[in-house]
VOKOLGU-17725 format. One record per residue: x, y, z of N, C-alpha, C, O in turn. Coordinates in steps of 0.2 Angstrom, whole numbers, plus 5000, padded with zeros to 4 digits. Last residue first. Layout:
BEGIN
XYZXYZXYZXYZ/...
END
This chain:
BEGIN
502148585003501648645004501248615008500748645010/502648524991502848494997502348555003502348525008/502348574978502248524979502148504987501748464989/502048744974502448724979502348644982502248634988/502048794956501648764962502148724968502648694966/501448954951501948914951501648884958501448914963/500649014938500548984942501348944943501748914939/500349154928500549114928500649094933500949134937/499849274915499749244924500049184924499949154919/500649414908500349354907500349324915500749334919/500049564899500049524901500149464905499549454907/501249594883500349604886500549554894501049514894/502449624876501949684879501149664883500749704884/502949494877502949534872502149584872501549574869/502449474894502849424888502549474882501949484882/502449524911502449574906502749484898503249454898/501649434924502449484923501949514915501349524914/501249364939500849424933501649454929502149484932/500649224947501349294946501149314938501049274933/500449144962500049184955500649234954501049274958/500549014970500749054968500549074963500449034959/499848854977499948884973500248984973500049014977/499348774989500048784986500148804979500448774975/497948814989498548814994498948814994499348844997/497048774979497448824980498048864985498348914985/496648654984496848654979497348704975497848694971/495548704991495948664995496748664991497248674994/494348834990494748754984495348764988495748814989/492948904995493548884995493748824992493448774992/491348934986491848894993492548924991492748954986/490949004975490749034981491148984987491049004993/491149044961491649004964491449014971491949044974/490049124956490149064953490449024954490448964951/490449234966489649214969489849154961489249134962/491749264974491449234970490949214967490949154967/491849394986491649314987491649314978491549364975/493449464993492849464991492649404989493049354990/494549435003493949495005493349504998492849534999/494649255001494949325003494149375002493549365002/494049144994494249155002494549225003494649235009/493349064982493249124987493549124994493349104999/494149034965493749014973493649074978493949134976/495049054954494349014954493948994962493548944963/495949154948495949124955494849104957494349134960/496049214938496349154938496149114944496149054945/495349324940495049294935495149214938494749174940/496349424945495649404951495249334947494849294950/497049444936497649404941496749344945496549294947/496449544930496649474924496849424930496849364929/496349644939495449594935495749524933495549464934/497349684939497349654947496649604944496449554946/497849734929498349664932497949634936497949574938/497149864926497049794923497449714924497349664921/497349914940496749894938496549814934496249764935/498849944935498449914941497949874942498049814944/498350034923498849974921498449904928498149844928/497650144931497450094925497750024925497549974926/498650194938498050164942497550124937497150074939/499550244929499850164934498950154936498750104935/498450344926498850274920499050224924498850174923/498250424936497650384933498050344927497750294925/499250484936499150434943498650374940498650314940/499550574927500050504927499650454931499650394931/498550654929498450604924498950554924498850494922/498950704940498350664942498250614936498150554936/499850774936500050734940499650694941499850634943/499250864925499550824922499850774929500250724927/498550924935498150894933498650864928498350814926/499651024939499250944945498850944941498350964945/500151084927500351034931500150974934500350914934/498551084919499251124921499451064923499151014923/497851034911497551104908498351134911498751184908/497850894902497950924907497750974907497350984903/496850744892496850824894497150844899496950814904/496850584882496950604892497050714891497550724889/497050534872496750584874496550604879496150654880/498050414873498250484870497550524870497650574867/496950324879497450364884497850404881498250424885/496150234874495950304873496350364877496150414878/496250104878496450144869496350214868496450254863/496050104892496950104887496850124884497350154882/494550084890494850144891495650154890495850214888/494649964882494350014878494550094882494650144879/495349894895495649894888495349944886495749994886/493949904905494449944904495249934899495749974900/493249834897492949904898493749924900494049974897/493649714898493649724892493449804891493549834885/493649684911494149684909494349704902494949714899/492449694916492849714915493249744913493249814912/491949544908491549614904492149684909492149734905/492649484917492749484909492449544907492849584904/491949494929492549514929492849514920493349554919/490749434923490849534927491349554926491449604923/491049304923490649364919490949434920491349464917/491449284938492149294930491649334925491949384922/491049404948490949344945491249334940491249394937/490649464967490949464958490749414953490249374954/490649564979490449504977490549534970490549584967/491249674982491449644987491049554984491249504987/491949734966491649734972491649704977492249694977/492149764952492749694957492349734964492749764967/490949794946491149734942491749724949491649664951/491049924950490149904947490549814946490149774944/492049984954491549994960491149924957491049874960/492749984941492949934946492449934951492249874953/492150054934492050004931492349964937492149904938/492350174942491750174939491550104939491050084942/493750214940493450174947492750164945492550114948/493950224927494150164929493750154935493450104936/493050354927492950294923493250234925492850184924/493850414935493250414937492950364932492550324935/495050444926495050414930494350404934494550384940/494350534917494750464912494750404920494550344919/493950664923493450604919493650544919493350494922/495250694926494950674932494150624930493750584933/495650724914495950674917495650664924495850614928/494650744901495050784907495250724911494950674911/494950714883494650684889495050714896495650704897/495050834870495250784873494750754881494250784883/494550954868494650894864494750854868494250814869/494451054878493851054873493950984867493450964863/496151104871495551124876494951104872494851114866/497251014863496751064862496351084868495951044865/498550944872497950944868497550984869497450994875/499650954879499950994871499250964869499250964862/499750894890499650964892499750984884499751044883/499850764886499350764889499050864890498450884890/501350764885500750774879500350764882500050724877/502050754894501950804893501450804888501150854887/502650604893502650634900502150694898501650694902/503250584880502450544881502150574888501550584889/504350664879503650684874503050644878502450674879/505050584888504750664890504250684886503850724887/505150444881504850474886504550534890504050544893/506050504871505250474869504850464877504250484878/507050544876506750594873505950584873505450624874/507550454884507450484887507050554884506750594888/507850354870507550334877507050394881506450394881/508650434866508250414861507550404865507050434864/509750414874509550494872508750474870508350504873/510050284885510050314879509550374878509050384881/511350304896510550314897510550324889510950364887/512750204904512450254901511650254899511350204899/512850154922512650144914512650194908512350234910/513950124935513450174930513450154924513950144921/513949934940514249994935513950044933513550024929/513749864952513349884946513749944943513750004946/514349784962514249744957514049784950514149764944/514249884973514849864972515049814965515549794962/513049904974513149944972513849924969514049944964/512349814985512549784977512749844971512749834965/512449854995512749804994512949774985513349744981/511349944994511949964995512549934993513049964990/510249854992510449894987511249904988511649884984/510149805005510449765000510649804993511049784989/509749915012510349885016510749835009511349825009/508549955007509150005007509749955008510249965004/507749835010508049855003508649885002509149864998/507849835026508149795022508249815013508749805011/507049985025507649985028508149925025508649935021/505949935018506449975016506950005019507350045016/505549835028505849815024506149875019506649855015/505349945041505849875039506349865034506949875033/504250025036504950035037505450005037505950025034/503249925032503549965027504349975029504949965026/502849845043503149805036503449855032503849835028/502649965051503149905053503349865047503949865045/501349995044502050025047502650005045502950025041/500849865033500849895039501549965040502049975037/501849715029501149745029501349785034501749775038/503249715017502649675021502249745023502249795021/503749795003503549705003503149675008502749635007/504449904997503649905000503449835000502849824997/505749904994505649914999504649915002504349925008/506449774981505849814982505849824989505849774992/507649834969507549824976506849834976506649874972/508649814954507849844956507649784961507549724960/509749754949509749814952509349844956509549894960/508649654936509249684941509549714944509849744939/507549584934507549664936508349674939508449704944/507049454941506949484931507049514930507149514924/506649464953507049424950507249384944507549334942/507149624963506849574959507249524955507849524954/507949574978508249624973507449564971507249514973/507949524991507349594991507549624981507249674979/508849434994509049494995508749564993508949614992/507949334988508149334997508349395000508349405006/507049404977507449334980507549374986507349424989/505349424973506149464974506549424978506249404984/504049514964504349444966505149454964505549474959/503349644975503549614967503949534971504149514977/501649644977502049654977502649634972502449624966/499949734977500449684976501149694978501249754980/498349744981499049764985499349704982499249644982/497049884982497349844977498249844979498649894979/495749924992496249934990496649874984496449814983/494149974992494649914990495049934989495049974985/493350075004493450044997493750014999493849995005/492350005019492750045015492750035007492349995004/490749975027491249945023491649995021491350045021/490550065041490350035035491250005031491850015032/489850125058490250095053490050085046489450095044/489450195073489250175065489850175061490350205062/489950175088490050195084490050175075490550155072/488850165104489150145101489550195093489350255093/489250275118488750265114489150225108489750245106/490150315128489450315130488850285124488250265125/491350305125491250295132490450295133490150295139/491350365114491650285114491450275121491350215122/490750475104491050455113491050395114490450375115/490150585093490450525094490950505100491550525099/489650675086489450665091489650585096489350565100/490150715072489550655072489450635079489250575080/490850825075490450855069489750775070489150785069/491750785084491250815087490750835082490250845085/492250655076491950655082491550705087491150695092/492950755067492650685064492050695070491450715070/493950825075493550855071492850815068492350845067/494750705077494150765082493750795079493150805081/495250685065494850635069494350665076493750655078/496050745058495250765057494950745062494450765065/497450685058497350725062496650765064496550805069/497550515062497250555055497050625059496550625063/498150425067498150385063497850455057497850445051/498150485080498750485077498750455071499350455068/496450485082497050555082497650545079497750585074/496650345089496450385083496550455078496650465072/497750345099497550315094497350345087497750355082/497350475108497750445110497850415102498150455098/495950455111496050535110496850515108496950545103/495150335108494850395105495350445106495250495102/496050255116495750215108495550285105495750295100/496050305127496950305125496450295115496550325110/494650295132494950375131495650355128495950405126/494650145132494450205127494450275125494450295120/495650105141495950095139495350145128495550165122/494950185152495550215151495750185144496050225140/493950095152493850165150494350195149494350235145/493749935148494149995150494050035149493950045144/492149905138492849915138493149955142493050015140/490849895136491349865140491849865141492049825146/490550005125490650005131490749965137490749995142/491049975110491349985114491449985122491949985125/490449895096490049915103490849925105491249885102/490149975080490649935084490349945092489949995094/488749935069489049975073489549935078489449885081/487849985051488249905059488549955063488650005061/485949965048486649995052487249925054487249865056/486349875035486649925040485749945045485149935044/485749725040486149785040486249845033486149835027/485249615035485549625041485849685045486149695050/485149565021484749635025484949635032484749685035/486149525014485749475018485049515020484449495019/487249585013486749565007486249545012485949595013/487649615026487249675022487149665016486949715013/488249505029487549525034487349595026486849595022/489349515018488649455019488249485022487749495018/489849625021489649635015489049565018488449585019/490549585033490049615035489649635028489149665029/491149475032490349445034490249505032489749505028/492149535024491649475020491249475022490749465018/492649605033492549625029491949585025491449605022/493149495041492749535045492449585039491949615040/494049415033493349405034492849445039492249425040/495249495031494749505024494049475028493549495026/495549505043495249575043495149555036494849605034/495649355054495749385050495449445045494849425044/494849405071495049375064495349405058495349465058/494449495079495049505079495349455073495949455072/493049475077493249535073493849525075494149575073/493149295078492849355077493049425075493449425071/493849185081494249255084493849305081494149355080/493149115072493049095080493349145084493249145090/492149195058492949155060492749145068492249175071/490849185056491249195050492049155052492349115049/489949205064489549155062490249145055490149115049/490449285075490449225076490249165071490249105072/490049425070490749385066490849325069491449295067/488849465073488849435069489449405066489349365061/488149515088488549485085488949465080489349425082/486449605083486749525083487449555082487449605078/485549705078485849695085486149665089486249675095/485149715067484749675073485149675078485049635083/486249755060485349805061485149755066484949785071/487849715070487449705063486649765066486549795071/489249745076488349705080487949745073487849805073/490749695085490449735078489649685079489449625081/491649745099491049705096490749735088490749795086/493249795104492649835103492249745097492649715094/494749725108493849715110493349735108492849715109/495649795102495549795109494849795113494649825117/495749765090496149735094496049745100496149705104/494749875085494449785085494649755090494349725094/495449975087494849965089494549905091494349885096/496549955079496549975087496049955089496149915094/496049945068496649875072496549895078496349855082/495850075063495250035065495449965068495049925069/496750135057496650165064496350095067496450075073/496250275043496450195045496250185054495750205057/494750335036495350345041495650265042495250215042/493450425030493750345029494350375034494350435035/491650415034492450465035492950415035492950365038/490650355030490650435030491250465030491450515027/490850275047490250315043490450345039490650395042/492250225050491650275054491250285047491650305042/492750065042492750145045492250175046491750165043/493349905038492749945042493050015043493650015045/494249885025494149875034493349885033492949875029/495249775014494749835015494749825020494949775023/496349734997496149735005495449785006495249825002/496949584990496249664988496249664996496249615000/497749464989497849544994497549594993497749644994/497549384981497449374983497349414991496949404995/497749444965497149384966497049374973496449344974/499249494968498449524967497849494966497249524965/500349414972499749454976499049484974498549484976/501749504961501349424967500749464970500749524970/502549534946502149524952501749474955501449424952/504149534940503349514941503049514949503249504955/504749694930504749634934504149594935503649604931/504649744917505149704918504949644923504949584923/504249884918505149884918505249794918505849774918/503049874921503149894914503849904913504049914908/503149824934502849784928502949794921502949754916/503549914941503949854940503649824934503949784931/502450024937502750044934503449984935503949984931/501349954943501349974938502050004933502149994927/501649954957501649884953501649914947502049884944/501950084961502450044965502249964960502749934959/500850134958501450154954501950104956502250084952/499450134964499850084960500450114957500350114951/499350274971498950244963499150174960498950154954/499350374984499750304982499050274976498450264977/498650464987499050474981499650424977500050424973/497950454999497350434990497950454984497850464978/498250345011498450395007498150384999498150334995/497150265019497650265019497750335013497350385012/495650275017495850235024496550265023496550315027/494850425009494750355009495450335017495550385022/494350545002494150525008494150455009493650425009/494650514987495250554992495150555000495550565005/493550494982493950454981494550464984495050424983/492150494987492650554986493050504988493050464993/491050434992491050444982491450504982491350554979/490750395004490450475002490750464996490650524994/490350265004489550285004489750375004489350415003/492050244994491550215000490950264999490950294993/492650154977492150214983492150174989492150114990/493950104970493350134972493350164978493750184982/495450164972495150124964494550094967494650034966/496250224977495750274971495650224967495650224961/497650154982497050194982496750224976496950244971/498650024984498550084978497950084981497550034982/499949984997499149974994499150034990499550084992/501250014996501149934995500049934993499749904989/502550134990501550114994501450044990501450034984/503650144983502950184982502550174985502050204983/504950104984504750094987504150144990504050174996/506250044974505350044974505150054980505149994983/507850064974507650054979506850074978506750134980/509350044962508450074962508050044969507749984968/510850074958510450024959509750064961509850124963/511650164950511750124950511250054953511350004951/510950274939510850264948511350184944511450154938/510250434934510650374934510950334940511150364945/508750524929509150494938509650444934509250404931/507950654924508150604922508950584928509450624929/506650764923507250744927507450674925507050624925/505950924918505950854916506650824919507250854919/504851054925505451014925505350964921504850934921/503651084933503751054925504551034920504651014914/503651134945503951184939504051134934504551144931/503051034952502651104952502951164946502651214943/503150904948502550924949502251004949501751034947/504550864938504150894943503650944943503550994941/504550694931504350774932504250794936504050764941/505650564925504850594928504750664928505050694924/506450414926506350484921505550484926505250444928/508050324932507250334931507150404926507550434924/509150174929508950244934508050254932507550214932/509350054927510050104923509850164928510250204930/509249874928508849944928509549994929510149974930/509349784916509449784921509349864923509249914918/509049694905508849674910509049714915509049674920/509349794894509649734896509649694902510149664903/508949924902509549914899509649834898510149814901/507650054910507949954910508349954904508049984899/507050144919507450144915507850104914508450104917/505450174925505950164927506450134921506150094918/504350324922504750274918505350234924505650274927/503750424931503350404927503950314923503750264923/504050524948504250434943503750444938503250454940/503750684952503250604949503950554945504150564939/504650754963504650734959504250644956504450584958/504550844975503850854968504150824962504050844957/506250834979505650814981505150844973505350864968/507350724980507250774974506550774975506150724973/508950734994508150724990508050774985508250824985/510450655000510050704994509250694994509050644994/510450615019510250605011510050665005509650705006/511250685029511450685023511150675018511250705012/510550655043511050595039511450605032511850565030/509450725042510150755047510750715046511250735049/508350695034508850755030509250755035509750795032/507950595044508250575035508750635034509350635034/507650675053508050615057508650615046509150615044/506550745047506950775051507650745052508150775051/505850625044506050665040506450695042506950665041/505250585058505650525053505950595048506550615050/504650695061505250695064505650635059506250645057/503350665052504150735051504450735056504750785056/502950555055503450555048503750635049504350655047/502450585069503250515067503550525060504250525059/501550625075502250665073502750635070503350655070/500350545076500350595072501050645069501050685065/500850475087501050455080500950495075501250485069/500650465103500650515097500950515091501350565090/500350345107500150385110500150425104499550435102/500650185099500950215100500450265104499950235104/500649975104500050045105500650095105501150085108/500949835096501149895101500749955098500649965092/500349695092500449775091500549805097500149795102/500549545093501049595091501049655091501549685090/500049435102499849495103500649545101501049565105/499849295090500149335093499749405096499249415094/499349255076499349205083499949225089500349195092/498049365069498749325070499049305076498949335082/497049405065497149335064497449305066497449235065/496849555067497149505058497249425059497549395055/497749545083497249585078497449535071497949495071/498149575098497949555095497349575090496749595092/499049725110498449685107498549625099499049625096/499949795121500049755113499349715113499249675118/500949915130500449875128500149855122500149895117/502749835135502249865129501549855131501449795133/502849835152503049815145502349845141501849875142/502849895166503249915161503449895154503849915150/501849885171502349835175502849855168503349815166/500649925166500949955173501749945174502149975177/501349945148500649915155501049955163501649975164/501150085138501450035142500950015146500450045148/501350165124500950165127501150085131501250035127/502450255117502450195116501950215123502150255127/503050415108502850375116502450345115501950365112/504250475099503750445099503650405104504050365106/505750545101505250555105504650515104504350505110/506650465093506350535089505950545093505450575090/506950385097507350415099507250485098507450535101/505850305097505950315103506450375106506450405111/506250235083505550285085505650325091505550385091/507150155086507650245083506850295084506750355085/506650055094507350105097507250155093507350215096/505950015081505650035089506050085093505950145094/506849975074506650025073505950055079505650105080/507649875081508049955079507649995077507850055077/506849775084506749825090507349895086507449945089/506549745069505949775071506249815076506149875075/507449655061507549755061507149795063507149855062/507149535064507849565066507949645068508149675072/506149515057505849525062506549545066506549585070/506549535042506149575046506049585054505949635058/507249415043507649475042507149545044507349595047/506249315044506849325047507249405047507349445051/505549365029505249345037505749355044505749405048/506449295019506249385021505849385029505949435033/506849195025507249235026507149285026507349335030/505649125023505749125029506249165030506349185036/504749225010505249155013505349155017505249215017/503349245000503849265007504149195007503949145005/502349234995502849254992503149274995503449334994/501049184998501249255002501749274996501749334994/500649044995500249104991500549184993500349234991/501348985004501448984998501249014993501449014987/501849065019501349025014501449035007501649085005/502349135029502649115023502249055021502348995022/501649175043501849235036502049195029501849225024/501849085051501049135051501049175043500649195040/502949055052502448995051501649015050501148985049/503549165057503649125050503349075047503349065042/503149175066502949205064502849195058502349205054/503349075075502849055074502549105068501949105066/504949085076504649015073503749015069503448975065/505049215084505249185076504749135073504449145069/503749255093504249215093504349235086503949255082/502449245103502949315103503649265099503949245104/501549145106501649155100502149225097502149245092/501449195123501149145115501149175111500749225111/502849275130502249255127502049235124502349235119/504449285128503749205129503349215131503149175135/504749385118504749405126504449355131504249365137/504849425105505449365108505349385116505849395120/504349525099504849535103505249485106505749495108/503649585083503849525086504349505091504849475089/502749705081503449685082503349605087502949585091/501949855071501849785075502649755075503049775072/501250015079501749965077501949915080502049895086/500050125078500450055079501050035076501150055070/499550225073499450225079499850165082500050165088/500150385063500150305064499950285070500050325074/500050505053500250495056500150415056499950385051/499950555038499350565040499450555048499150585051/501050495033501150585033500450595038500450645042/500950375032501250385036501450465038501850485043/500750375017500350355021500450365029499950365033/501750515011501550425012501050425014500650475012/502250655016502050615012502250545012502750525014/502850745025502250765026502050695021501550675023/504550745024503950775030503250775030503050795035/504650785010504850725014504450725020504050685020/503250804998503850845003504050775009503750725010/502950734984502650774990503350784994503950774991/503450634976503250674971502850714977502250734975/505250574977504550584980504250634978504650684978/506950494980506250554976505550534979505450494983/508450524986507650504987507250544986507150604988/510150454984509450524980508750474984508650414984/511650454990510950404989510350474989510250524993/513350394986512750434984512050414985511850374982/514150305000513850304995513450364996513150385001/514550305014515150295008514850315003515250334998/513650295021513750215021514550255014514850225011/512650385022513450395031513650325029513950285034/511050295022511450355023512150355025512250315030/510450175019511250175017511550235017511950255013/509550165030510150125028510750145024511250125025/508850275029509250285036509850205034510350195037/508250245016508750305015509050305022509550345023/507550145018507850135014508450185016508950165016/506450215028506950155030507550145027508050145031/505850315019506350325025506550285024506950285020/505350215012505850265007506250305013506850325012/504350185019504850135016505150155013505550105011/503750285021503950235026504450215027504950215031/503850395009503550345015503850325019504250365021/504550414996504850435005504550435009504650465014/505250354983504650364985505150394994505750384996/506350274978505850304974505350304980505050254980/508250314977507550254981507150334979507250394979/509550254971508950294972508450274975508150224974/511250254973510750214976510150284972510250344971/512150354966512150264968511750244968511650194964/511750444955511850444959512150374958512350344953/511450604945511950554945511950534952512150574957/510450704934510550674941511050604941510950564937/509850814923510150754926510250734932510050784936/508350894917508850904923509350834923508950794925/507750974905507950914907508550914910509050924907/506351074903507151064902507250974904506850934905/504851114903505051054902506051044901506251004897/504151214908504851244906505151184902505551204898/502651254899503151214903503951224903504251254899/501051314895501651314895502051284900501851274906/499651224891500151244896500751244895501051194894/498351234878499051204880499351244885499351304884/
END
């Protein structure tokens, strides 16, 4: 057993925004210098944690410049499908707050790669009927200048601090309870309202070909807490039957970054040596990125592959030397290191690839002002994609929480509450050594069952038999072992990572057809039939339930 100091710290705020990514920046440069208290926790250092601690290569924006398809009307009409859970107003409001956050990157030194004639250089990518991304140069400095920029505004932060409970009163959220990571603290937050803002994809829920569950695309500390933890407060979720994501990455070495590559023409050419995403979408790798992922699972059922490899040398060489030294680099600072250890020169030889893990991506379902719509008080700041979708839209949370701080009364917190939670936070460190289950087993088991049953191809069978393996590991989570600290951090990760898990089999069940990044091999077409449909996962006297809402006029 570890000793702990476990006290129990209070906190008294207005606003709290949970997490300090992207989206936990945005959130906190909103309602900084606004009249209100605003606390931003996070269970890493403000300057280094998210996904965006790794750095960035792009940011997407919609400039209104008439180019085709640079526009409102068409983005809204590219974004708000009825299976998205967007409405034209979150769509609008985003594309509003794109040039202030281009302006405030610019201010923090971040340099934008331009054409001669001095506009953005911008590619097309994902399908979209725009050349939206802008090329950054050095993005590897974005979040600790972003950091820099946050702490210069005043925000409070409580940083090493894991979220495990968000804390609901009568539908209505009251604050939070969690720990600190490094001195075992116990902290409890009264907030007037709650800004989610945890990472929109959850990692570590499988492998790629290296079986290290932290050399993965994006950040391997984002576990689903961002769905796991609305779900157990209350709210409902959208997406996960339909947003499983994954890419392509170098061999061996996961990194994001790979928009760059595709957006700017490189070729993906299977073992024989074929082009092969002409036989999947007509925008071929700049297609939508579940089915550059789809063929490339198909060509390597097929025997097609591996090898696959991106071809690049067609291309610009200035604009290869910006793709390799410029790009990728900011997307993950090893990346040289990557490239001299596998001999890798875009300008001379193609570049091996492979499939990625899967990510698992929901969000929460949240009316026009971002607030949930089960959950009162509770903003969600992790709602679109990418960069740009994060920063935004937790700038817009931040922007509406603030506003509704005028509606929410401090609550009081029951004791009872707050007690039974700190026991359940810490008993994983009060079992015997040698008894219990180590928490890096318990979670090696969930990806275990997901690699083997939600893969790239599946089948409700599989998925049943799932979903039945990981309930059996639920019942075993009073045996969870920490020994200290960061292994009592891993074990919380590995419980949202479980819950996750089990939302995303039960949601992947309902949805009887194949069109996203994985195939159905007993539902292997697409259903027409699912286009106006909406999938939403909530919570009905403690279990699960899925339920469809359908857009008639769609």
């Amino acid at each position: 057993m570890t000793e702990t100091t476990q006290c129990t710290q209070m906190h008294d705020t207005d606003v709290l925004i949970l997490g300090a990514g992207a989206s936990g920046c945005g959130a906190a440069l909103a309602t900084a210098g606004k009249g209100r208290r605003v606390l931003l926790a996070d269970k890493g250092k403000l300057e280094s944690c998210g996904s965006l601690g790794g750095g960035n290569d792009h940011f997407m924006a919609i400039l209104n410049t008439g180019a085709p398809g640079d526009d409102l009307e068409t983005a809204i009409n590219f974004y708000c499908t009825p299976m998205s859970g967007y409405t034209p107003g979150h769509i609008r409001q985003w594309l509003e707050v794109m040039p202030k956050m281009i302006a405030m990157l610019k201010s923090l030194g971040i340099v934008f790669k331009y054409n001669e004639d001095g506009s953005f250089y911008r590619t097309t990518g994902f399908g979209q009927p725009g050349s939206w991304w802008t090329h950054i140069n050095n993005g590897k400095y974005i979040k600790r200048r972003l950091g820099r920029l946050v702490r210069a505004q005043g925000v409070d932060t409580l940083e090493y601090f894991q979220c495990t409970r968000l804390l609901v009163e009568n539908g209505r959220i009251v604050g939070a309870a969690g720990f600190n990571v490094r001195d075992g603290s116990f902290h409890v937050v009264r907030a007037r309202t709650v800004v989610l803002a945890l990472g929109r994809l959850a990692g570590r829920v499988s492998d790629n070909s290296s079986h290290n569950p932290f050399n993965i695309a994006f950040s391997p500390f984002v576990t689903g807490s961002q769905i796991a933890l609305a779900y157990e407060a209350g709210a409902e979720i959208l997406t996960l039957d339909s947003e499983q994501e994954a890419t392509l990455i170098p061999k061996g070495w996961g990194c994001p970054g790979m928009n760059g590559i595709t957006s700017s023409g490189a070729r993906a050419m299977n073992g024989l040596d074929e082009r092969y995403m002409a036989k999947y979408h007509p925008m071929m790798e700049i297609g939508p990125r579940c089915l550059l992922v789809r063929g490339t699972a198909q060509e390597q059922s097929e025997g097609n592959g591996p090898p696959f490899d991106l071809e690049f040398r067609h291309i610009d060489k200035d604009i290869l030397y910006h793709l390799q030294h410029d790009s990728m680099p900011g997307d993950k600072e090893t990346w040289n290191d990557y490239c001299a250890q596998a001999d890798i020169d875009f300008r001379c030889k193609p570049m091996e690839v492979e499939l990625s893990e899967i990510y698992v991506n929901g969000i929460l379902y949240v009316k026009e002002n971002f607030e949930a719509r089960t959950v009162r008080g509770l903003f969600s700041g992790s709602m679109f994609h990418d960069f740009s979708g994060s920063i935004c839209s937790g700038y817009l949370a931040g922007q509406h929480a603030l506003e509704a701080c005028d509606h929410y009364e401090p609550a009081d917190i029951s004791p009872e509450l707050v007690e039974a939670e700190r026991a359940r936070v810490f008993a994983p460190l009060q079992q015997e050594e040698g008894v219990g289950i180590r928490e890096d087993k318990y979670e090696a088991a969930i990806r275990q069952v997901m690699n083997y049953y939600m893969g790239f191809v599946r089948s409700g069978r599989g998925m049943e038999r799932a979903a039945a393996k990981l309930d059996y590991i639920a019942s075993r989570k009073g045996e969870v072992i920490a020994r200290n600290l960061h292994e009592l951090m891993r074990a919380h990760e590995a419980m949202h990572l479980l819950t996750t898990c089990q939302l995303t089999v039960l949601a992947t069940l309902e949805r009887k057809e194949t069109r996203f990044v994985y195939k159905r091999s007993d539902y292997p077409d697409q259903d027409p039939t699912y286009d106006n449909r909406l999938l939403i996962v909530s919570a009905c006297e403690g279990k699960p339930r899925c339920t469809w809402q359908i857009f008639p006029n769609a």
